[in-house]
TIGU-744353 format. One record per residue: y, x, z of N, C-alpha, C in turn. Coordinates in steps of 0.001 Angstrom, whole numbers, plus 500000, padded with zeros to 6 digits. Layout:
// TIGU-744353
YXZYXZYXZ
...
// end
This chain:
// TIGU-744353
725835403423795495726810402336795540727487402264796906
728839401907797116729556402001798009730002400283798068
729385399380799104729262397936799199730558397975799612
732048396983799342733270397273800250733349395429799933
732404394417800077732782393164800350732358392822801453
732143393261802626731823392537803946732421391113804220
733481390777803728734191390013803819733376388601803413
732287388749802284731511387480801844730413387501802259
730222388972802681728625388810803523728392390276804058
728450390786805082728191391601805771726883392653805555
726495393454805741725092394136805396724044393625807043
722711393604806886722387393378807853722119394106808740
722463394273810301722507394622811120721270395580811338
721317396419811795719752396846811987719091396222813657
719949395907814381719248395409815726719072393793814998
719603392968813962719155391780813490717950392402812788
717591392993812104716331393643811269715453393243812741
715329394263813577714420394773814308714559393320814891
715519392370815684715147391242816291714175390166815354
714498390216814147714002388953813118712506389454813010
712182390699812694710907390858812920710218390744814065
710791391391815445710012390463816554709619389386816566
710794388608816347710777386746816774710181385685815718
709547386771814328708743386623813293707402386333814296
706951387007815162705607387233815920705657386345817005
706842386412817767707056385263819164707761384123818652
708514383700817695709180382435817958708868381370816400
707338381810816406707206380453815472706779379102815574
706590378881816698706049377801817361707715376917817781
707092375732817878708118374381818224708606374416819487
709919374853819844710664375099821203710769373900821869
710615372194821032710648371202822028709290371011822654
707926371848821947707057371806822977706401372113824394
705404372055825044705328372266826606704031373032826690
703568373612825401702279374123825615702817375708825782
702238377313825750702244378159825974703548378957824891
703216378598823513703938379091822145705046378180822336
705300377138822787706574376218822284707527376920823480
706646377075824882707465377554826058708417378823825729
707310379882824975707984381532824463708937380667823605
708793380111822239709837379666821834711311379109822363
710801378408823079712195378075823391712719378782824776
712469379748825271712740381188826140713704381954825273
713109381940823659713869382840822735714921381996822303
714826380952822240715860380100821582717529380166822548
716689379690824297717654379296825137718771381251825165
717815382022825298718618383487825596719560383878823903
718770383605823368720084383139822240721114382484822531
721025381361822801722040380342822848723360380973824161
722364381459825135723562382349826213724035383475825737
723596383974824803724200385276824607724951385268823548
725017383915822571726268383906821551727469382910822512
727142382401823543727982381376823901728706382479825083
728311383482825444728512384751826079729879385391825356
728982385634824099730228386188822747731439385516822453
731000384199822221732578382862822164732851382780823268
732496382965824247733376382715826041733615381266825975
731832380132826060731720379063825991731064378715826907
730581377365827312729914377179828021728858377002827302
727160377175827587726030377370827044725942376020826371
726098374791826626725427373492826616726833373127825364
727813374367825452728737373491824095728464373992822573
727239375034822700727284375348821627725908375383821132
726025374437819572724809374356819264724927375210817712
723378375512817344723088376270816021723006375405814517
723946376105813644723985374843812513722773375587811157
723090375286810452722002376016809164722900376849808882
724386376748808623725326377931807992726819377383808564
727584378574808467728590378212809162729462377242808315
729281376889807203730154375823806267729337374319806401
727912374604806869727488373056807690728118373040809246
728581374246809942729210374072810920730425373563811118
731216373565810107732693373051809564732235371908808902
731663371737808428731558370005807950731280369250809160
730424369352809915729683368872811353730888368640811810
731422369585812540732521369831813578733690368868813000
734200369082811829735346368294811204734721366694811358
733750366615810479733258364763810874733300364215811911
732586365275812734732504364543814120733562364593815122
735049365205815073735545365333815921736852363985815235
736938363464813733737547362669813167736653361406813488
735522361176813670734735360025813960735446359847815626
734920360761816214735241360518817824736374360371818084
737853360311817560739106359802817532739431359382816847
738721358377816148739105357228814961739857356431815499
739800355948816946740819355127817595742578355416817429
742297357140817562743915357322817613744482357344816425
743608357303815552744227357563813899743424358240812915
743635358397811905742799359363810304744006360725810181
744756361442810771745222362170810303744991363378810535
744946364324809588744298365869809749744876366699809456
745291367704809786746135369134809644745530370056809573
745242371007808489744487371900807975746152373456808067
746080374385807120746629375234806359746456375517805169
747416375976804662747523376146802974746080377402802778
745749377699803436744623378887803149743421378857803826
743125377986804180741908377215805165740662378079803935
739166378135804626738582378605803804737693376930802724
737020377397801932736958375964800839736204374889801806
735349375388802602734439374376803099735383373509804124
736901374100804773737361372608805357738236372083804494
738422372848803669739660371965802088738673371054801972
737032371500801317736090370699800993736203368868802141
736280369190803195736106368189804139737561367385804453
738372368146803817739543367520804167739940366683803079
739107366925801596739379366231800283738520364658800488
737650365278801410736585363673801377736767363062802739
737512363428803796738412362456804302739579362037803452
740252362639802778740827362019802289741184360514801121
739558361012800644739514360121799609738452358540800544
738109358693801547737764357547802344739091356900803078
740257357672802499741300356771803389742224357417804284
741512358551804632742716359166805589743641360012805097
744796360708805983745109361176805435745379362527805949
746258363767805371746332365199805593747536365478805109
747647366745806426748909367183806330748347368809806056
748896369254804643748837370833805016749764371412804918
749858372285806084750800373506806425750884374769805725
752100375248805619752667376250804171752033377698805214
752477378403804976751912379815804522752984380618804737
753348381947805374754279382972804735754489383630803517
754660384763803515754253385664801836753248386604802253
753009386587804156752065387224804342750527386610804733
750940385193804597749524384584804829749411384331806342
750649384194806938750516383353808305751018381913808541
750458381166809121751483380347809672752541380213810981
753389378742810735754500378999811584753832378089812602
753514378481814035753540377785814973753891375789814809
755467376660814918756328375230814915755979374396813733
755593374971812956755111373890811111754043373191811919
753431373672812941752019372486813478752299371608814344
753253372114815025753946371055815704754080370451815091
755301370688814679755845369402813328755100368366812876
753383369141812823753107367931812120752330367322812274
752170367555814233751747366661815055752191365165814924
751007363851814907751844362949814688751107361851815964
751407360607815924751196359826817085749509359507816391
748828359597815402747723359366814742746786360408814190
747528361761814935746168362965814255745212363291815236
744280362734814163743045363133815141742708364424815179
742991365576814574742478367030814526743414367697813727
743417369034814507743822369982813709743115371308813254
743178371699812634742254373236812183743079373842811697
742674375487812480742688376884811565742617377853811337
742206378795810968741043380103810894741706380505811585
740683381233812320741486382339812777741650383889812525
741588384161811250741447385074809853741185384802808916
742380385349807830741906384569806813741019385583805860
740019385012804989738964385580804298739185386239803284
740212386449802500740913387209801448741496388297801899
742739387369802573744375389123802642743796389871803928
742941388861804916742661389568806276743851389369807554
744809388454806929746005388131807955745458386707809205
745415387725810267745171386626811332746236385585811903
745435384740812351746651383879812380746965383301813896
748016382830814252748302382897815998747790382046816628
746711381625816498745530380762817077746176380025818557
746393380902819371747250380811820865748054380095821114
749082380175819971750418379446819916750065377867818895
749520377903818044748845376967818026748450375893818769
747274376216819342746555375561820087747045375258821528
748127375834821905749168375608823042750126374267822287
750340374491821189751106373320820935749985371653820485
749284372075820016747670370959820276747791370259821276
747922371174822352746898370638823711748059370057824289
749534370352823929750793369553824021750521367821824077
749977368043822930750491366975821627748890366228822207
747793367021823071746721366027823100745418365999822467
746256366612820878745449366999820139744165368270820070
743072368007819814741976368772819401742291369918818282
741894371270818406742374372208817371740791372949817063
740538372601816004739392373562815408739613374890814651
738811375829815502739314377154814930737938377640813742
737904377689812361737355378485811436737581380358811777
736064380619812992736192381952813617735458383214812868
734635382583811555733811383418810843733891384159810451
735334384801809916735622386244810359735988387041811073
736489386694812697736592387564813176736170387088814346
734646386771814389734108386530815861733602387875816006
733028388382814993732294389623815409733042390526816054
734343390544815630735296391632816640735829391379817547
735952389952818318736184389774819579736187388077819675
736368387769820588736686385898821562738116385531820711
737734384474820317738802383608819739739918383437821152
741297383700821505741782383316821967742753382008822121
742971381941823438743962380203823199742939378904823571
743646378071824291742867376729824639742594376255823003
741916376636822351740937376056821109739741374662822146
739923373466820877738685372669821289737219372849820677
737341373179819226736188373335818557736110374386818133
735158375410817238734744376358816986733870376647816224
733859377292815024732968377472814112732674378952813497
731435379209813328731422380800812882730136380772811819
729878381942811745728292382256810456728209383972810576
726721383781811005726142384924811209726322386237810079
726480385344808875725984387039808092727472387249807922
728558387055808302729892387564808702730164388951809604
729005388899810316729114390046811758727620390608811533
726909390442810434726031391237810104724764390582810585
724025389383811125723201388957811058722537388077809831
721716387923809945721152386892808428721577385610808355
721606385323806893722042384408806411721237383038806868
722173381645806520721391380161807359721473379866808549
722103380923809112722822380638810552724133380339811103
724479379206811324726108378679812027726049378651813305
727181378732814014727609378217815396728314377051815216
728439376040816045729120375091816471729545374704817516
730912374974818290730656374769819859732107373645819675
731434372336820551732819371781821088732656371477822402
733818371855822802734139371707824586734232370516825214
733483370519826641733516369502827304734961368800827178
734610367073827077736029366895827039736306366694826175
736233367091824572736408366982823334736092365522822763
736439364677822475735591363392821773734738363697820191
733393363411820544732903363915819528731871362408819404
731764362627817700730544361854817163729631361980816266
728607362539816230727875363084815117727695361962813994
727743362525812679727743362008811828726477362136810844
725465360532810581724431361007809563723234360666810382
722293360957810153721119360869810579721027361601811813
720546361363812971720444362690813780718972362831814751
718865363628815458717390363691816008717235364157817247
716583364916818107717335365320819562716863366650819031
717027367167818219717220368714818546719151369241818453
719400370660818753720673370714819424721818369975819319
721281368761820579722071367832821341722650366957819812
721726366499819266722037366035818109722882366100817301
723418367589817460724668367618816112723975368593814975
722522368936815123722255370248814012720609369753814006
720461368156813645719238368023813051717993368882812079
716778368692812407715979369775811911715252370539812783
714047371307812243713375372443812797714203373603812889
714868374261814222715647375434814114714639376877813784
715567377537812914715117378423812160715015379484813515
714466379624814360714396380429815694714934382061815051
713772382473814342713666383943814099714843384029813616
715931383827812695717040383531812454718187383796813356
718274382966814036718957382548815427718584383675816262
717893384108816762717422385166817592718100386813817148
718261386618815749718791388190815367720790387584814686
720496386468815047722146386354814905722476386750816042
722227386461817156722526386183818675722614387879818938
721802388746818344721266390063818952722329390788817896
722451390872816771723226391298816350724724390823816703
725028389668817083726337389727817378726727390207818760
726051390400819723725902391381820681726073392518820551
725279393182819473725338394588819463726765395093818586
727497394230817601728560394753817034729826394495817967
729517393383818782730718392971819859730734394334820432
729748395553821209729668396215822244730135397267821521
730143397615819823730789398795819402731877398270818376
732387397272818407733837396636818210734844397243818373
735300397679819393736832398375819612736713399995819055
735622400934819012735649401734818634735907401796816911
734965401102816587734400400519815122736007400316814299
736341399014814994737715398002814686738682399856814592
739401400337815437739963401566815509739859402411813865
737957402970813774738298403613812910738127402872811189
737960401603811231737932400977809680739536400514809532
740308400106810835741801400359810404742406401499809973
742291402457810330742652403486809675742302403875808709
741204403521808120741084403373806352741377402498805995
741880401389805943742066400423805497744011401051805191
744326401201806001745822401761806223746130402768805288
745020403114805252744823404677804184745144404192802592
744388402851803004744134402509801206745068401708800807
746431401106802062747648400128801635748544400861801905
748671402303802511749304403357801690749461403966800360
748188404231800411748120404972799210748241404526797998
747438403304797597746971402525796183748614402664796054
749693402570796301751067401995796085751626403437794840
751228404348795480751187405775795278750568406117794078
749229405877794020748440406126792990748470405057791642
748581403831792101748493403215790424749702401990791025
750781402283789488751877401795789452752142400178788989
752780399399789620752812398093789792751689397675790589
751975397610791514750795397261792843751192396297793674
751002395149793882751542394785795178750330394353796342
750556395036797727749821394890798316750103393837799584
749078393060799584749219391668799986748899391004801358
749347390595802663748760390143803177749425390789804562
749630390039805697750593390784806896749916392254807049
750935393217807356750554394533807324749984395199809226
750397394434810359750361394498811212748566393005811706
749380391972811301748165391249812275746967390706811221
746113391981811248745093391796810345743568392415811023
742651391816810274741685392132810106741094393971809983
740261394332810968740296396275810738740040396214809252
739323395685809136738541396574807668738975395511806552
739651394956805948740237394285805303741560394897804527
741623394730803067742926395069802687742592394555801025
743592394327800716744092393584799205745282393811798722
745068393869797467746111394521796621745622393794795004
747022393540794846747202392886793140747545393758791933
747210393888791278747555394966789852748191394201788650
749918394482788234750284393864787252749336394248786337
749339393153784798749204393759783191747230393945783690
746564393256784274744892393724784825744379392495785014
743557392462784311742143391269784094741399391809785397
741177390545786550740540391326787399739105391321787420
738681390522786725737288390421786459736950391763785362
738084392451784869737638393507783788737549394374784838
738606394764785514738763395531787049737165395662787770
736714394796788286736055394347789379734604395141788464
734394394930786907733646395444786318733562397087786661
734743397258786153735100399011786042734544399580787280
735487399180788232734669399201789493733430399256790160
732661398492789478730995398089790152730272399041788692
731153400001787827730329401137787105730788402206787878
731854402239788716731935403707789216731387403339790367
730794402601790755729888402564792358730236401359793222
731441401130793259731960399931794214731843398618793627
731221397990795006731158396713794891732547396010795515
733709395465795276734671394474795880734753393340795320
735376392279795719735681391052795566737240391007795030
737595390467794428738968389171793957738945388044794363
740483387391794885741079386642794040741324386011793349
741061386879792374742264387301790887742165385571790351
742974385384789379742652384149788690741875384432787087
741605385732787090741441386084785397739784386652786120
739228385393786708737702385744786692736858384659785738
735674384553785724734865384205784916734149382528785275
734335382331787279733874381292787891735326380426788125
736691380848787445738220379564787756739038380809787067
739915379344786405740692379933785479741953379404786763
741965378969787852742974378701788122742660379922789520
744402380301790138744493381378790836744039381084792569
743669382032793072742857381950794441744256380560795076
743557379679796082744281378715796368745364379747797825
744226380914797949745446381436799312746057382270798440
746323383053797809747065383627797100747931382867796276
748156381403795985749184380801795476750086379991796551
749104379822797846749892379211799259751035380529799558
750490381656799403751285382849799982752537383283798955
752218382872797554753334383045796851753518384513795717
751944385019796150752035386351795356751230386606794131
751266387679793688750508388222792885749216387814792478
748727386937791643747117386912791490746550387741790641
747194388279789603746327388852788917746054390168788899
744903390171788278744573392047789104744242392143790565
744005391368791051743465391127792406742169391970792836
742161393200793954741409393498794667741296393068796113
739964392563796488739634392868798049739070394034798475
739112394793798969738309395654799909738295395578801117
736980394806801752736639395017803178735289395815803617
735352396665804506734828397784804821733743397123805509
732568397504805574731326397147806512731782397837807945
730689397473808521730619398651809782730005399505809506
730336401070809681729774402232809534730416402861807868
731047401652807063731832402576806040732241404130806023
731886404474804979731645406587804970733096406613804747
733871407811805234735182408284804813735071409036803700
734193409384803308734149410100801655734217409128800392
733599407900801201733289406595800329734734406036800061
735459405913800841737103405301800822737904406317800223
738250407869800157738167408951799151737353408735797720
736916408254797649736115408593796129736680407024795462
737078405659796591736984404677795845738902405170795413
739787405812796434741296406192795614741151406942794720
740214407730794649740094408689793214739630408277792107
738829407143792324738788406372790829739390405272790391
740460404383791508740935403521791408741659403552790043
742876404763790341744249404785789125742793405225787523
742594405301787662741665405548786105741181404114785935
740399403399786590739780402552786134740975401214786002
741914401171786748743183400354786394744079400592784872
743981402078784773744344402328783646743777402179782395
742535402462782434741436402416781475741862400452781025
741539399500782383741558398362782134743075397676781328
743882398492781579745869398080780597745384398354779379
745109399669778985744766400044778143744201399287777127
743013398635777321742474397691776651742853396450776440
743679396373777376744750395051777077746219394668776694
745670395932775700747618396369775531748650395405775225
747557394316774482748479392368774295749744393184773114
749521393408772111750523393212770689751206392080770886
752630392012770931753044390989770598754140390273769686
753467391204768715754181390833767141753946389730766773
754576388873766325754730388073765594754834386476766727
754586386736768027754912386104768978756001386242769830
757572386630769139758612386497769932759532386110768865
760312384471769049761224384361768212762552384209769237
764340384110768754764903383878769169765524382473768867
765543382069769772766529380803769987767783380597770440
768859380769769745770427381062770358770346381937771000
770642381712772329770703383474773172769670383559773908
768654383179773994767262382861774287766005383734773522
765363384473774221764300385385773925762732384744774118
761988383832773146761138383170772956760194384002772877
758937383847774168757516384587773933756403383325773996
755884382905772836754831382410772615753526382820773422
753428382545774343751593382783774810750833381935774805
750757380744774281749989378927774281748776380037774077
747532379489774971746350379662774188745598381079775001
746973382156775479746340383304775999746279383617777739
745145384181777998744767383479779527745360385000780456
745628384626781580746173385641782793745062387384782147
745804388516782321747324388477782217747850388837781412
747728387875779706748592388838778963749789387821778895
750374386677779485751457385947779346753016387025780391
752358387715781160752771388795781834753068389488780904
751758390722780853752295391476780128753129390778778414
753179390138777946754046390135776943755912389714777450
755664389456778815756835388796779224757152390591779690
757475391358780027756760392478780942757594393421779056
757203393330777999757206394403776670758381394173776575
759040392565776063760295392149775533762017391938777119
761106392038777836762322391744778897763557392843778793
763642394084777833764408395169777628765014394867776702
764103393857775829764966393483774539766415392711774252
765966391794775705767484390797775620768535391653776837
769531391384776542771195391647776986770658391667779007
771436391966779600771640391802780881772434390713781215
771643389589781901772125387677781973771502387544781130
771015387801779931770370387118778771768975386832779642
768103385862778851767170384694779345766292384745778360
764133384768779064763491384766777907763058383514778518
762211382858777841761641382079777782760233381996777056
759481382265778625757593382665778342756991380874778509
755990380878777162755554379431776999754272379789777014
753377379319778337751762379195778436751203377918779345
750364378068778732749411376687779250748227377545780183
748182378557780448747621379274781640747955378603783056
747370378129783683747566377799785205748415378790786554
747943380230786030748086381235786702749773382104786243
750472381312785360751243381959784896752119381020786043
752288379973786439752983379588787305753236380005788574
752188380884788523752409381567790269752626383190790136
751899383706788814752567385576788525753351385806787833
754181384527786850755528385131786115756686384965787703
756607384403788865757649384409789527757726385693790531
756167385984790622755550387026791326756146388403790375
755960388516789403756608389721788580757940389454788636
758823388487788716759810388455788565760558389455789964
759595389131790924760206389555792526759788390845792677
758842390973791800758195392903791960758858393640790966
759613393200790245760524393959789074761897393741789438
762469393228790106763710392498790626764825392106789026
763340390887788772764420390210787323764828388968788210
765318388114787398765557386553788496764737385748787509
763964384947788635763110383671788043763920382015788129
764493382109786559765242381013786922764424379303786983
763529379118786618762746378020786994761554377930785592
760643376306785669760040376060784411760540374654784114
760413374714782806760578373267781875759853372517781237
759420371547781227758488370779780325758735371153778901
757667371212778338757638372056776529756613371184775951
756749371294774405755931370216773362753888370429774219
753945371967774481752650372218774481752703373364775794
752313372790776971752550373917778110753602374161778771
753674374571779360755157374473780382756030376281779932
757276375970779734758506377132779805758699377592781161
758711379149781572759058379568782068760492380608782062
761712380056782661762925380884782530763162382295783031
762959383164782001763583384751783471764946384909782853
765635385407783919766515386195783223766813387385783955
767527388500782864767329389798783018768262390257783904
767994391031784957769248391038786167769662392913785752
768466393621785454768778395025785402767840395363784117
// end
C-alpha cells in the first residue's frame, strides 16, 4: 500500500517511535512533583516545551500543551473572545477555516455574537484587504490557517496579521499543517498546531499566546499548563511530539524540495492522462506534498474505492461520499469542482515509483468508475418550448452532471436546458462544468420540487 493522506494524519515519525518509548520508562511520574521521578518528569516535560517553542519561534512560557490540536483551537478561540469581551463579540474567520474553528465560530455565534466570514479565490486564498475590511470597532479576533487542509493553498498570514496589529486586533493562526515545514511568519498573536500533522502521535496540541495578548481561560481549570490545558499531561506523548517535530524541521527544506516536485508531476500530468480534470487549488503558494484534482461524470467515494484496491490510500472532498451528501465547505468557498474529488498528500520519504504507479493506474480506475455510471437518460428529458428539460429529482452527485453533460448537443446554439435536482452539490458542479466546458451558466430558479438550473449552449 502506498499511504498518500498525510494531510489527515501523518505516519509516525521514527525519532517519535524511539522518543515515546524512552519517555514510556522516564516520564511516568507527576512533573508537578518534588520527589526524584516527578523531578525527571518534568526535566522531560520543560525540554519539550523549549524545543517546540524553539520550532514556533515563541517564547517558552507562551506555549502550553493541549490534548489535540482542535482542543487547541477551541481553547485559544474561547479564551482570546472571553479576554476582549470588553471591546466587542465579533469574529473573523475564512470561508475555508478547518471544521474545528467553523465548529467554534457556530457556538459563538449562537450565544450572541457575531461573525464575519471572508470569501476565498478560485484558488483558495484570501484577500488581505477582505480582512481589513472587516476589521470593525468591536472584533475581538481574527483567525486563519495558515494552509489550507484540502487544496494545500497557503495563505498570506504576514499581510494579514500586519493589517490586525493595525486595527489592534489579535490574529489566530490554524498552523497544523504547515508547522512541520517551517515558523509561521508575520506578527501572529495566537497559534495553534497538532502533532500527528508533522508525524508525531496522536492527543497532542500546541497552544501558544503571546505576551500581551488578552486572554481568559474558559471552564474549569487547574494549575497545570498555566491553566489553559487542564489535566494529567500525557508526557510520553509530548516528548516525541517535541522530538519529532525537531527532527522533520532539520530535514524540511531538502524533503519540502523533493515532494514538490512530485506533487508538480502529478498537476501536470493527471490533466494529460484522464480527461475532464480540474485541478484545484493555487498552483504556486502551496503546500510541498499536497495536490487535488476533481474528476467530471465520478462518484468519489466509488473513486477513492478503486483506488484503495490498486494500493492507494487518498482522501476527498468530493460531495458523493458516504459521511455528507453536501460538498466539501472549502471547495464550495473556492467555487470549483466537487465531484470526483482527489487529495493526494505525500508523507515524508514518499517513493518515486509510488507516485509513477499511482499515474499509471489513475486513468483506468477513473474510467472503470464512468463506466459504471453511465446514468441512461431516457425517458428523463422532456421539451418545454425552446427549453431542453433534464429531470434528475431524486439522483445524487454525479449523475445530475453527467445527464446535463449527454443532452447539452441536443439543443440549438443559445438554446437553454434546464437541469432539475434536489442534490445539494449540483449547485456548486453544474456552474463548475459549465466553466470547464465553456457553456454559460445562466442562473437557478425555484421549481415545484428542487431547484432549476439554467445552461445555455455557447458552442
Amino acid at each position: 500500500m502506498a499511504y498518500f493522506d498525510a494531510a489527515s494524519g501523518a505516519p509516525l515519525h521514527s525519532v517519535a517511535r524511539q522518543a515515546l518509548l524512552a519517555s514510556l520508562d522516564e516520564g511516568w511520574a507527576d512533573p508537578a512533583r518534588l520527589y526524584r521521578e516527578g523531578r525527571r518528569a518534568r526535566m522531560l516535560l520543560d525540554a519539550a516545551r523549549e524545543a517546540a517553542a524553539e520550532a514556533v519561534g515563541c517564547r517558552v512560557d507562551e506555549l502550553v500543551f493541549t490534548s489535540s490540536g482542535t482542543r487547541a483551537v477551541h481553547t485559544g478561540i474561547a479564551g482570546a473572545l472571553a479576554g476582549r469581551r470588553r471591546v466587542g463579540r465579533h469574529l473573523i474567520v475564512s470561508a475555508v477555516e478547518h471544521s474545528s474553528v467553523l465548529h467554534s465560530a457556530e457556538v459563538h455565534e449562537s450565544g450572541g455574537g457575531s461573525v464575519t466570514e471572508v470569501p476565498v479565490d478560485r484558488g483558495g486564498a484570501v484577500d488581505p484587504a477582505a480582512y481589513g475590511d472587516a476589521l470593525r470597532a468591536d472584533t475581538a479576533l481574527a483567525c486563519l490557517q495558515s494552509a489550507n487542509h484540502e487544496v494545500g493553498t497557503e495563505q498570506p498570514v504576514a499581510a494579514v496579521a500586519g493589517r490586525c496589529r493595525e486595527a489592534g486586533v489579535p490574529l489566530l493562526v490554524d498552523a497544523a499543517q504547515s508547522l512541520g515545514w517551517g515558523p509561521v511568519e508575520g506578527d501572529w498573536s495566537l497559534l495553534t498546531a497538532s502533532a500527528h500533522k508533522w508525524g508525531g502521535p496522536s492527543g497532542v496540541g500546541l497552544l501558544v499566546v503571546r505576551k500581551g495578548v488578552r486572554f481568559s481561560a474558559q471552564g474549569p481549570v487547574d494549575e497545570r499548563e498555566s491553566g489553559r490545558a487542564p489535566g494529567f499531561e500525557n508526557l510520553p506523548a509530548i516528548v516525541a511530539a517535541a522530538a519529532s517535530l525537531r527532527a522533520v524541521r532539520a530535514e524540511a527544506a531538502a524533503e519540502a524540495a523533493r515532494l514538490r516536485e512530485l506533487t508538480e508531476r502529478i498537476r501536470a500530468r493527471v490533466p494529460g492522462l484522464v480527461p475532464d480534470v480540474e485541478v484545484v487549488g493555487d498552483p504556486v503558494r502551496r503546500l510541498p506534498g499536497v495536490v487535488t484534482f476533481s474528476c467530471l461524470y465520478v462518484d468519489g467515494e466509488a473513486l477513492l474505492h478503486e483506488l484503495d484496491r490498486e494500493g492507494f490510500s487518498v482522501s476527498s472532498g468530493s460531495s458523493c461520499t458516504s459521511s455528507t451528501l453536501t460538498p466539501s465547505h472549502v471547495l464550495r468557498a473556492m467555487g470549483v469542482l466537487s465531484e470526483g474529488n482527489v487529495r493526494v498528500s505525500l508523507p515524508v520519504g514518499a517513493a518515486e515509483e509510488d507516485v509513477e504507479r499511482f499515474l499509471a493506474v489513475l486513468p483506468g480506475a477513473v474510467a472503470g468508475v464512468r463506466e459504471k455510471l453511465g446514468a441512461p437518460v431516457s425517458g428523463a428529458v422532456v421539451r418545454e418550448a425552446d427549453v431542453l428539460v433534464v429531470d434528475s429529482l431524486g439522483k445524487r452527485c454525479p449523475i445530475p452532471v453527467i445527464e446535463l453533460a449527454k443532452v447539452i448537443g441536443d439543443v440549438p446554439v443559445g438554446g437553454l436546458v434546464r437541469v432539475l435536482s434536489d442534490d445539494e452539490a449540483a449547485r456548486l458542479d453544474i456552474p463548475a462544468w459549465c466553466e470547464m466546458r465553456g457553456q454559460e451558466y445562466v442562473g437557478e430558479e425555484p421549481a415545484d420540487k428542487g431547484t432549476a438550473y439554467l445552461i445555455r449552449r455557447v458552442s
